[in-house]
C-alpha positions in Angstrom: 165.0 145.4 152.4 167.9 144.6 150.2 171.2 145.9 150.3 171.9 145.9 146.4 169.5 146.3 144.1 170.2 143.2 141.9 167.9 144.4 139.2 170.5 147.6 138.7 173.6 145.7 140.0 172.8 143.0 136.8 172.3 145.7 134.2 174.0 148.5 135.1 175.6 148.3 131.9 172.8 148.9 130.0 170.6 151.9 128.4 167.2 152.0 129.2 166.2 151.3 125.4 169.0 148.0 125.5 166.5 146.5 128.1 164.9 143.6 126.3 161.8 141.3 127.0 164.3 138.0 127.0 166.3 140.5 130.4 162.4 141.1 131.7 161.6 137.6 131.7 165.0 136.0 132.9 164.8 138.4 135.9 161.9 138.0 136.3 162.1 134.0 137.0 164.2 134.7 139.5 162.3 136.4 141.8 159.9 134.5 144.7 156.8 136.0 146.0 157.5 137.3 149.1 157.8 140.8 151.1 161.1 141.0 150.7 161.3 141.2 147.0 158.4 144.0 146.6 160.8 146.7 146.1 162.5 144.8 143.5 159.5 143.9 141.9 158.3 147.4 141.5 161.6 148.0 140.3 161.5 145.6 137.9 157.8 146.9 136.4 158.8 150.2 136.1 162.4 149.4 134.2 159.7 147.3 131.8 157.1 149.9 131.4 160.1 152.5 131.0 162.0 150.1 128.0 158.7 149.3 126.5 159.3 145.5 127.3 155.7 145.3 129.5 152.8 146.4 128.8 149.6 146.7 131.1 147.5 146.8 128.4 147.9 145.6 124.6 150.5 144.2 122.9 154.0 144.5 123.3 156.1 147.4 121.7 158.7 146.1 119.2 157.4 142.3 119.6 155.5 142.0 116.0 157.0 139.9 113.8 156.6 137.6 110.7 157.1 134.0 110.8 157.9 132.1 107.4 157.9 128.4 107.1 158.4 126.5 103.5 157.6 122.6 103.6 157.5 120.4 100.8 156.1 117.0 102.9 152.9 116.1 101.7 150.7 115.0 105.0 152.7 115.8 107.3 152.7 118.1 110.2 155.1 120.9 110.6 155.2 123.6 113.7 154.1 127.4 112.7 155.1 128.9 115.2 155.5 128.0 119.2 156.4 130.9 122.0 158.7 130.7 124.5 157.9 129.7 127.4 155.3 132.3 129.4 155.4 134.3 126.4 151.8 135.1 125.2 151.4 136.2 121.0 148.3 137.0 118.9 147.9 135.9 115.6 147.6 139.3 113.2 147.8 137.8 110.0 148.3 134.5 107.8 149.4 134.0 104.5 150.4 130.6 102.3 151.6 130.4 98.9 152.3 127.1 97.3 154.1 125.7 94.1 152.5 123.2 91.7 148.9 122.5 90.1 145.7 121.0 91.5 143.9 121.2 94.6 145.8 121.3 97.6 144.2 121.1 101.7 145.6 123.1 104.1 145.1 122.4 107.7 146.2 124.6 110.6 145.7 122.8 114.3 146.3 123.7 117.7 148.5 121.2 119.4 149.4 121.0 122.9 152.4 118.8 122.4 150.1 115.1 122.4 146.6 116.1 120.4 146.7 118.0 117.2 143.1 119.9 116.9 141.7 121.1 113.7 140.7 124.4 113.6 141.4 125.9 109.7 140.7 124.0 106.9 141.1 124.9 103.1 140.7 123.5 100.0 142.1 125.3 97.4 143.6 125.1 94.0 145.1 128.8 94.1 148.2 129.1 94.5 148.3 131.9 97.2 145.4 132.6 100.2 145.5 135.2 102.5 143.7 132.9 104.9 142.8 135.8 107.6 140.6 137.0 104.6 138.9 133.9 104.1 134.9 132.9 105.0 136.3 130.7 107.1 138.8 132.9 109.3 137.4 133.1 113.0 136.5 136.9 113.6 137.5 136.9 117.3 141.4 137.4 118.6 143.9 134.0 117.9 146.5 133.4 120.6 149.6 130.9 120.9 151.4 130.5 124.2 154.1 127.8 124.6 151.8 125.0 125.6 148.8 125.5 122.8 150.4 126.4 119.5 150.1 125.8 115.7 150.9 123.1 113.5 149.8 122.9 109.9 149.6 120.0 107.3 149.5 120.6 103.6 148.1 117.4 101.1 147.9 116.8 97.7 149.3 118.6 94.9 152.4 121.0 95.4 155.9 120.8 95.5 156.3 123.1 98.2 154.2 126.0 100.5 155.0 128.8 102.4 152.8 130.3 105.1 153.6 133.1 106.7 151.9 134.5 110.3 152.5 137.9 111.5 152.1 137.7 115.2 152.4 140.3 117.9 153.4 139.7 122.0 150.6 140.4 124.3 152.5 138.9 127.3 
């Protein structure tokens, strides 16, 4: 059994509601799997149940957020939005709005750092789509970790789009 608790002795300094998920997770990574850390460990799930930085079931507390990206290059691929590393988010929402007249495809992959993989695909001459309200929107729960994320690639006919995803932390 440990002397010190290094949980406390590392933020002793800070108010239960100061705890963050970035302090979880750091600590976290420190820790090996053995006997001797249990009581730390237990520690350390109760200081993230208590500061609303774990959850053991459903999202995150005070983890949504809305991610906004503007590209004006025509065919290329820029990255949505990628987690940290061991961080888990669900996709709530999506949203693109785009400048200029005509037709314009919108593609939306998962890429895992080598393969891009098609998933969404619109054609569309308007010049906003709330694309979790479109036919096409999968009806089951979206997820991006570090290692599978979101790339999109806008063609033909704008001068520049914004998409936006509201995204929440599940782990």
């Amino acid at each position: 059994m440990e002397e010190n608790n290094r949980l406390y002795d590392q933020f002793d300094t800070k108010k239960i509601d100061e705890f963050t998920s970035f302090n979880l997770d750091s600590f976290r990574d420190q820790i090996f799997i053995e006997e001797s850390n249990e009581k730390i460990s237990d520690d350390l799930i109760r200081t993230g149940i208590l500061s609303n930085q774990l959850s053991t079931a459903g999202p995150i507390p005070g983890t949504c957020k809305t991610i906004s990206i503007t590209t004006s290059a025509d065919g290329s691929y820029v990255t949505l939005f990628r987690p940290e590393e061991g961080e888990v988010y669900q996709v709530m929402s999506a949203h693109m709005a785009k400048s200029g007249a005509g037709t314009t495809i919108h593609s939306i992959s998962y890429y895992d750092g080598s393969t891009d993989s098609q998933w969404f695909y619109l054609s569309s001459g308007s010049t906003d789509n709330i694309l979790t309200s479109d036919d096409n929107w999968p009806t089951h729960s979206l997820f991006l970790d570090n290692n599978n994320y979101w790339r999109y690639k806008p063609q033909n006919n704008f001068s520049s789009v914004t998409i936006q995803l509201v995204v929440i932390r599940v782990r």
